[in-house]
C-alpha positions as CSV (number, residue, x, y, z in Angstrom):
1,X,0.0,0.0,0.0
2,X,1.3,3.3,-1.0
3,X,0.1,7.0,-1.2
4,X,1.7,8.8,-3.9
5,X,1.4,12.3,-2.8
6,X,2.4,15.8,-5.1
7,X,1.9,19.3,-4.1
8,X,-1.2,19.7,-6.0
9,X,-2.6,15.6,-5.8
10,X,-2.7,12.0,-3.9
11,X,-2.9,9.1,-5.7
12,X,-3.0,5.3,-4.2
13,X,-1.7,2.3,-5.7
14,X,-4.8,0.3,-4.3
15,X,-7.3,2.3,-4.9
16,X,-8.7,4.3,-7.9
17,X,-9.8,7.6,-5.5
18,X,-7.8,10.5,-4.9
19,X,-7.1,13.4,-3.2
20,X,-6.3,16.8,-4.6
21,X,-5.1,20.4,-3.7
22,X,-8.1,23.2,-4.3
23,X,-7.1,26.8,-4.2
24,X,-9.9,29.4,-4.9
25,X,-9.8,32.4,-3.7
26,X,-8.9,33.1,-0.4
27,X,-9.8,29.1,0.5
28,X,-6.8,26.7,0.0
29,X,-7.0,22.9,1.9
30,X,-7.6,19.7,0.0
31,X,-10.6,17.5,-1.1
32,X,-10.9,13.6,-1.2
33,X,-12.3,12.3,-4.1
34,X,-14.6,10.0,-1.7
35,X,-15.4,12.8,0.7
36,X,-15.5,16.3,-1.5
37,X,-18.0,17.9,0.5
38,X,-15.3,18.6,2.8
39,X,-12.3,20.7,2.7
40,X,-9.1,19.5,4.6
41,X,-5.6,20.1,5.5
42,X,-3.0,17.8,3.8
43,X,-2.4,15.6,6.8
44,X,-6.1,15.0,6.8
45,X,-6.1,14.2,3.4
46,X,-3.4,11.6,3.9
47,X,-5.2,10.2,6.6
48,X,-8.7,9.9,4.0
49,X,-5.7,8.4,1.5
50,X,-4.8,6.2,4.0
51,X,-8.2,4.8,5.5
52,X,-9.1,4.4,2.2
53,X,-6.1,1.9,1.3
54,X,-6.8,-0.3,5.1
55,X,-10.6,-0.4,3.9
56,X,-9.7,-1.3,0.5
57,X,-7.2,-4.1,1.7
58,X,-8.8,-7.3,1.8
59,X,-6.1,-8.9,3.7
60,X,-7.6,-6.3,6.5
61,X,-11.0,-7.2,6.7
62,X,-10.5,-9.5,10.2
63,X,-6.8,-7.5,11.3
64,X,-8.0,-6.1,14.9
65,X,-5.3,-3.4,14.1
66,X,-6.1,-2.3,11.1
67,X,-9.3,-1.7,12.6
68,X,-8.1,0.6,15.1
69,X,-5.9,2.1,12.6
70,X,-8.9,3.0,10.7
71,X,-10.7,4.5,13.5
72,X,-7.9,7.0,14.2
73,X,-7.2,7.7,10.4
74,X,-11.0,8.8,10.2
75,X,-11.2,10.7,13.8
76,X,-8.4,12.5,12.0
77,X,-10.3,13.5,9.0
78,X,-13.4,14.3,11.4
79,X,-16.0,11.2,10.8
80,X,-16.3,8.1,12.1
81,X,-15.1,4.7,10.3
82,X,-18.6,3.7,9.2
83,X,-19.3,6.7,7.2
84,X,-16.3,6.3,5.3
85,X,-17.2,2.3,4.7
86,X,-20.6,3.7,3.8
87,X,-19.3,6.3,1.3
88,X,-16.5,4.3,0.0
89,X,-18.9,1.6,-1.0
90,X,-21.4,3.7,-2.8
91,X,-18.2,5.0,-5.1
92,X,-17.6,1.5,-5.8
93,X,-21.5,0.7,-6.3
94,X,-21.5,4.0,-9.0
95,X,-18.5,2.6,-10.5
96,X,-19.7,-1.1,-11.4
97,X,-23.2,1.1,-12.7
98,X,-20.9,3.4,-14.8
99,X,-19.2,0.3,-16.1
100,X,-21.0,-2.9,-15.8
101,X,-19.7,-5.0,-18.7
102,X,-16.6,-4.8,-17.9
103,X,-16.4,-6.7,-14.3
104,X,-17.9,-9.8,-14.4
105,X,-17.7,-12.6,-11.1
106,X,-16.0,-15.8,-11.0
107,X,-18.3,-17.2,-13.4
108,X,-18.2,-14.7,-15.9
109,X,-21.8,-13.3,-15.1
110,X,-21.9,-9.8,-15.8
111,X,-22.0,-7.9,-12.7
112,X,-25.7,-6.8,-13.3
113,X,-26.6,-10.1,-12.4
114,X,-24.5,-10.3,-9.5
115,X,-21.5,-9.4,-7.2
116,X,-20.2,-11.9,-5.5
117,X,-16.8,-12.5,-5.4
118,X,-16.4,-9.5,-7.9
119,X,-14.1,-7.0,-7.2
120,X,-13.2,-3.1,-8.4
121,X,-9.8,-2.1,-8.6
122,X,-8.6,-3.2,-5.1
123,X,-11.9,-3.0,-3.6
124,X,-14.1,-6.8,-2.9
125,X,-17.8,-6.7,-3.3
């Protein structure tokens, strides 16, 4: 898991969101791609980089400390864990709508039929 951070953007190699620098005006901070309706500093955005990599790690999904990790990493952005499992899911929900053809499960059902065992980028349905 890596954050790839610029001046002006975050990228992760797990996940397709993103972070990015917004400077209008007299109003400067940065805006996740999962959470825009927020502006943050750039430590926060790390932190929303990083929560989103542990809750798109399926390797995490039973790892008590990646839990808590999660927990802190969204106190620091300012919401709780939950919400950000809630909003990360619906981006991946808009995704497979956006593009359903092309992810298919392990029998090679279209996703419109079904999810399980499909997966988005780095994230499992």
């Amino acid at each position: 898991m890596t954050v790839m951070a610029t001046e002006w953007t975050m990228i992760s190699d797990l996940s397709p969101e993103s972070a990015y620098r917004e400077s209008v005006a007299a109003t400067a901070g940065w805006r996740l791609s999962w959470l825009p309706d927020r502006l943050l500093t750039r430590e926060q955005a790390m932190a929303g980089m990083e929560l989103d990599e542990i809750l798109s790690d399926l390797d995490s999904v039973h790892d008590r400390h990646a839990h808590a990790d999660a927990a802190i990493l969204a106190g620091t952005v300012g919401i709780i864990w939950e919400e950000a499992v809630i909003r990360l899911s619906k981006r991946i929900l808009a995704r497979l709508h956006q593009r359903p053809n092309e992810i298919q499960d392990d029998d090679g059902d279209p996703a419109g039929r079904g999810t399980a065992g499909c997966t988005v980028g780095s994230h499992r349905m």
